[in-house]
C-alpha positions in Angstrom: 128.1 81.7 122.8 128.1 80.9 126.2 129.7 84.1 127.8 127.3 87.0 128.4 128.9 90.0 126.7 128.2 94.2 127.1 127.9 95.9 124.0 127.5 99.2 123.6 125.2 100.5 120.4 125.5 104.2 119.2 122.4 104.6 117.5 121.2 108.5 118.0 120.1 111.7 115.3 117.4 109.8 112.9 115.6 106.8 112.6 117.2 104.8 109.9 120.1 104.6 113.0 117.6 104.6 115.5 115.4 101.5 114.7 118.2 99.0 113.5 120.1 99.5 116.5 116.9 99.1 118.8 116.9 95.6 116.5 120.4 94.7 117.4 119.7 95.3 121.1 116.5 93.2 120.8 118.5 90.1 119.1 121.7 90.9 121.8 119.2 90.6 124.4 117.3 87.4 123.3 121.1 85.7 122.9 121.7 86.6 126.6 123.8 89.9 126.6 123.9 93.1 127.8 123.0 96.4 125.7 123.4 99.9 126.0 121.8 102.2 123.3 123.5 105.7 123.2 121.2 108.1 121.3 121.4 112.1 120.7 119.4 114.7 122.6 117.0 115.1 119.2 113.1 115.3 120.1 113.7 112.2 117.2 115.0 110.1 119.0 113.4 110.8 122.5 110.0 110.1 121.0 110.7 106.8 119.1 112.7 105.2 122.2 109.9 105.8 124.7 108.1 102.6 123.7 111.1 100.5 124.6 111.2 100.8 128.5 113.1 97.3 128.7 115.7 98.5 126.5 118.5 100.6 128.3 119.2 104.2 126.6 121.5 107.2 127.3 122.2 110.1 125.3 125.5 111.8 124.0 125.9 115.4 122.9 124.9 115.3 119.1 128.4 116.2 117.3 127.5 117.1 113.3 130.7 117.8 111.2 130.6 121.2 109.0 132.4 121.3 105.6 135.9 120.6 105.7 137.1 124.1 104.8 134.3 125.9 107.6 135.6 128.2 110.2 133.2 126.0 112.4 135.9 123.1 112.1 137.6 124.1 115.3 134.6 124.3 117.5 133.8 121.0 115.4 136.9 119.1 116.7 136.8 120.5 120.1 133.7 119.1 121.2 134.4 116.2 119.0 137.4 115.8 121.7 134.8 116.5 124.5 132.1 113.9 123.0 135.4 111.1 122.9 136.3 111.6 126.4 132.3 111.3 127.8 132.0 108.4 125.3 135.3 106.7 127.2 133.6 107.1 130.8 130.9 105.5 129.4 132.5 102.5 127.9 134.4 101.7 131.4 131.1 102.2 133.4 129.0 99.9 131.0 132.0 97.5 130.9 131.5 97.6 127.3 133.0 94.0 125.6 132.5 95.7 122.4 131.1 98.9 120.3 128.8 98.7 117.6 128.0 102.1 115.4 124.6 102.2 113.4 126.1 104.9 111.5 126.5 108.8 111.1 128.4 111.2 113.1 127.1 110.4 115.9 128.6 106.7 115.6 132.4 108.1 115.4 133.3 109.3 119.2 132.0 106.2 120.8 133.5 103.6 118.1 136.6 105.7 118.4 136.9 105.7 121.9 135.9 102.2 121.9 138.5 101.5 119.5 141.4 103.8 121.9 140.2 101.6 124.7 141.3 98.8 122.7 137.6 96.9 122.5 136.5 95.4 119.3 134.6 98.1 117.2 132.1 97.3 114.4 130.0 100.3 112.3 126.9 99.3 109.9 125.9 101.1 106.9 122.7 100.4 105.8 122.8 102.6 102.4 124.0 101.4 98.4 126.1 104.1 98.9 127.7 104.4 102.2 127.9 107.9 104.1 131.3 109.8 104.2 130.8 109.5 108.3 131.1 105.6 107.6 133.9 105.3 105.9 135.8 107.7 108.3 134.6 105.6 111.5 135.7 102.2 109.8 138.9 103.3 109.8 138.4 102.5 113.7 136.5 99.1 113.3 137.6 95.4 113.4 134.5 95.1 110.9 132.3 96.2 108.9 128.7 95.4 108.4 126.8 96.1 105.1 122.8 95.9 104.6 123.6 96.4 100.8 126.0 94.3 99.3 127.3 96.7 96.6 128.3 99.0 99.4 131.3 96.7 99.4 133.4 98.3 96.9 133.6 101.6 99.3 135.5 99.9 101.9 138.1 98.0 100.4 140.9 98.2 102.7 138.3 97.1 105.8 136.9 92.8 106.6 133.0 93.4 105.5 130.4 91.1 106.2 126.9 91.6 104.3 124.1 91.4 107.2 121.4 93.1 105.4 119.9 96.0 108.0 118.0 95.3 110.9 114.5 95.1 111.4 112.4 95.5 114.5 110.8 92.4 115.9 106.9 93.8 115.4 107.8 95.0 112.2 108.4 91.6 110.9 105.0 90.4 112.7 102.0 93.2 111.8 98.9 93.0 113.2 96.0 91.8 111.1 94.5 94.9 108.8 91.5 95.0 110.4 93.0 96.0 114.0 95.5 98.2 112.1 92.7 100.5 110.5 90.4 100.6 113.8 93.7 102.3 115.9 93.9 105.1 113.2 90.1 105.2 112.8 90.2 103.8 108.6 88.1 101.3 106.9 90.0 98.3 106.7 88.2 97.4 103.0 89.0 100.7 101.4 92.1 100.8 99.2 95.1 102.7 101.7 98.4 104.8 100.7 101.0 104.9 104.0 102.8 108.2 103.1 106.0 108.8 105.0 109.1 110.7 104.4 110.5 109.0 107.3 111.4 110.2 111.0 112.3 113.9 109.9 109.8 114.2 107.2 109.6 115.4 103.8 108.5 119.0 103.0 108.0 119.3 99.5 106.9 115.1 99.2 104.3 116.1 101.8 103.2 118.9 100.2 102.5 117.1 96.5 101.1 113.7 98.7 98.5 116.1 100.1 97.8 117.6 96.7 97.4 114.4 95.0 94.9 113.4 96.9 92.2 115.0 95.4 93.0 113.1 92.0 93.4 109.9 93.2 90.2 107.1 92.9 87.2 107.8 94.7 87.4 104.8 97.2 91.6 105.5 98.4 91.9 106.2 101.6 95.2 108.5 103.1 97.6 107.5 106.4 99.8 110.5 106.1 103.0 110.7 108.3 103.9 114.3 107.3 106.5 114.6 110.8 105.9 117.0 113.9 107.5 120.5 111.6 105.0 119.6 109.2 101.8 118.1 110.7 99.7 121.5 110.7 100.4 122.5 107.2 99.7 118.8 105.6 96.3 118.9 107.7 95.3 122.1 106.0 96.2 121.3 102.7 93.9 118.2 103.1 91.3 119.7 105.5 87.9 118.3 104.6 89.3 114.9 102.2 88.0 112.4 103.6 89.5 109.5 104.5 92.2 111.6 104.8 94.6 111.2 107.8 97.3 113.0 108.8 99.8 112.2 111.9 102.6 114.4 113.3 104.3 111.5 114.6 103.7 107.5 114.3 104.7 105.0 117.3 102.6 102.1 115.0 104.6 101.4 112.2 103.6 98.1 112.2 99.7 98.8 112.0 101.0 101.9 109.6 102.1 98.5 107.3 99.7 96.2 108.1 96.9 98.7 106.6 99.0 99.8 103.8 98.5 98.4 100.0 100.8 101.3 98.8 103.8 103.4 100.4 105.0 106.7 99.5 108.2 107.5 100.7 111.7 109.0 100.7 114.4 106.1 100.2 116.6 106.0 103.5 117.5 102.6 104.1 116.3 101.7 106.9 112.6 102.5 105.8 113.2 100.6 103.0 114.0 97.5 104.9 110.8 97.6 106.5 109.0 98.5 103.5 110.8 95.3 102.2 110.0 93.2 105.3 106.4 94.4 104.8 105.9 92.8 101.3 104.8 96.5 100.2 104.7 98.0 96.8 106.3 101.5 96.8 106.5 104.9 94.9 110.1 106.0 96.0 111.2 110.0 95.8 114.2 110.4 96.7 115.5 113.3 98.9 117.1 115.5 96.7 119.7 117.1 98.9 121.5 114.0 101.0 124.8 113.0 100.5 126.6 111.7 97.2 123.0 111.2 96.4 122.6 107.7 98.4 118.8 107.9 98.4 118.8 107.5 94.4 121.4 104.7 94.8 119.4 102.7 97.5 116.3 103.3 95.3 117.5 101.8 92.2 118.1 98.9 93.7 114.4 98.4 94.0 113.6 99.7 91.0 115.8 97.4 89.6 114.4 94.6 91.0 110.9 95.1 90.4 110.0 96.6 93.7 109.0 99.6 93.2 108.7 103.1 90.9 111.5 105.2 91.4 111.0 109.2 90.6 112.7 112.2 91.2 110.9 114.8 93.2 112.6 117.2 90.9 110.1 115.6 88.3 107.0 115.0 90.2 103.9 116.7 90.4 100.6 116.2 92.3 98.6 114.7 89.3 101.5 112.4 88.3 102.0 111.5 91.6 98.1 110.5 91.5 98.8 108.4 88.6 101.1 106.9 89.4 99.5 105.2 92.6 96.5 104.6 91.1 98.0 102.9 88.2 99.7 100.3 90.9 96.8 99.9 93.0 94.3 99.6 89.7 96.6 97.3 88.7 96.3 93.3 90.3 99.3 91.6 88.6 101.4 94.7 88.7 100.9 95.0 92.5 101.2 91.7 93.3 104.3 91.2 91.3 106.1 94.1 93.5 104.8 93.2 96.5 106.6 90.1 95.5 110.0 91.7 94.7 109.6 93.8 97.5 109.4 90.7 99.7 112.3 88.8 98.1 114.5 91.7 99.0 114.2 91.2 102.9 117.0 90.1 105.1 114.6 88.9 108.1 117.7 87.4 109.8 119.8 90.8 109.8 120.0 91.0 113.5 121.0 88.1 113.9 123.3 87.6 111.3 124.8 90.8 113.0 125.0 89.5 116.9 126.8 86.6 115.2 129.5 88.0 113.5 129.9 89.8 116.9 129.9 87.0 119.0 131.9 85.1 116.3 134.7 88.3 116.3 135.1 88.3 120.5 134.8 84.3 120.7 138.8 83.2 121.5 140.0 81.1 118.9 
């Protein structure tokens, strides 16, 4: 496409919206355009934009919808109103060609006012099962973009195109594993879990991941990302393990996955992308609580295909968690063979696919 456009990418509250966007704006940027990155005022997402000083970011007041019936709905549609009207100033400021939502609440005011403004709107749901927020904001879009394909069936009224979700540009190039165990002080021979529950954490995963550890093999070796709230209770459950390491926060995914023969994780969809980009065998718990249950739905699909274990938390303990990963690591062809799986399930191209199907929707025909 020869014109340079300005998009506008609402992106903010966790990091399976977070990262995807930042991969958009990476692949809009590459093609020649313009990107603005609205994010939410959540220590989240100031934390994991800070290494991306090239990339242009400004937050919007966080606006999370209560149940339906709540007394809170009025205060909830007032400062939805309120979020709108900032999200149009900023539109006509950027000279936005176009909105793109990476999902969630916070996607809705500034696709909606996007869509009022009468710019071409476009939301992406990474998820099996697409969020309720979604499927509300597509009612706004010219299209939507799926990184599942059976995600499909919950928009039927709306044009889809299946992108797969975006991945960050390092993530799909990791440093070699022995520069990737010197930056979190590991032994780059010693068999390693990567557990993460993802940018929020994961309180009760955490809590049997740090148990198991004492009945895993002798030689494994722990990168725990246990999240900020929970970094100082996860370091005293495994205080004096060693080769034990816990983090509060990680800005090094990609040496987190380069050292990595094993990941324990929640199943958001955007960590599974990466865990899929990675080539990485994976022990999958879902969380429990999210809506409709989308983290079971986005885990069977790599269950299904051979990628990795799916369990419920609700029946998991510490010594079958320890099993379990030592079964998978002890185990050549089985690890190989979902590594494998896990690999064939990447959409390396998903940013791009994405600035196409933009570029293809505003092109005049």
């Amino acid at each position: 496409m020869s014109r340079s456009l300005n998009i506008l990418i609402a992106c903010g509250g966790t990091g399976g919206h977070l990262f995807p966007g930042i991969a958009v704006a990476e692949a809009l940027r590459a093609r020649g355009h313009a990107v603005l990155l609205l994010i939410s005022e959540k220590k989240v997402d100031s934390e994991a934009s800070a290494k991306y000083a090239h990339l242009q970011f400004q937050t919007v007041p966080a606006v999370a919808k209560p149940p339906t019936l709540s007394p809170r709905m009025l205060p909830f549609l007032w400062k939805l109103w309120g979020s709108i009207r900032h999200c149009k100033r900023v539109i006509q400021e950027f000279q936005a060609d176009a909105v793109l939502g990476m999902g969630g609440f916070t996607s809705l005011p500034p696709v909606y006012a996007g869509h009022k403004l009468g710019l071409k709107t476009f939301i992406h749901d990474s998820n099996a099962r697409p969020g309720r927020a979604n499927v509300m904001t597509s009612r706004f879009c010219t299209r939507v973009f799926l990184g599942m394909t059976t995600a499909q069936a919950f928009f039927p009224k709306r044009e889809t195109v299946t992108t797969g979700t975006p991945v960050r540009p390092e993530i799909t190039t990791l440093p070699n594993r022995e520069a990737a165990a010197a930056s979190f002080g590991l032994d780059p021979t010693r068999p390693t879990i990567v557990v993460t529950g993802g940018s929020q954490g994961a309180h009760r995963l955490n809590e049997l991941s740090a148990q198991a550890a004492a009945n895993l093999p002798p030689d494994t070796q722990v990168l725990h990302i246990a999240g900020a709230s929970d970094f100082q209770r996860v370091s005293e459950i495994a205080q004096g393990r060693p080769g034990y390491k816990v983090l509060g926060f990680c800005d090094q995914m990609p040496s987190a996955y380069a050292i990595a023969d094993l990941i324990i994780a929640r199943s958001g969809a955007s960590s599974m992308t990466e865990i899929a980009s990675a080539g990485l065998p994976s022990i999958l718990v879902p969380y429990p609580y999210a809506a409709d249950d989308h983290q079971t739905r986005n885990a069977e699909v790599f269950a299904r295909a051979g990628a990795a274990t799916l369990v419920q938390e609700s029946d998991l303990d510490a010594e079958k968690l320890a099993a379990l990963a030592a079964s998978i690591l002890q185990d050549l062809p089985t690890h190989q063979s979902m590594a494998k799986a896990a690999r064939a399930l990447a959409v390396p191209d998903a940013a791009d696919r994405v600035c196409a199907a933009i570029e293809a929707t505003l092109t005049p025909s």
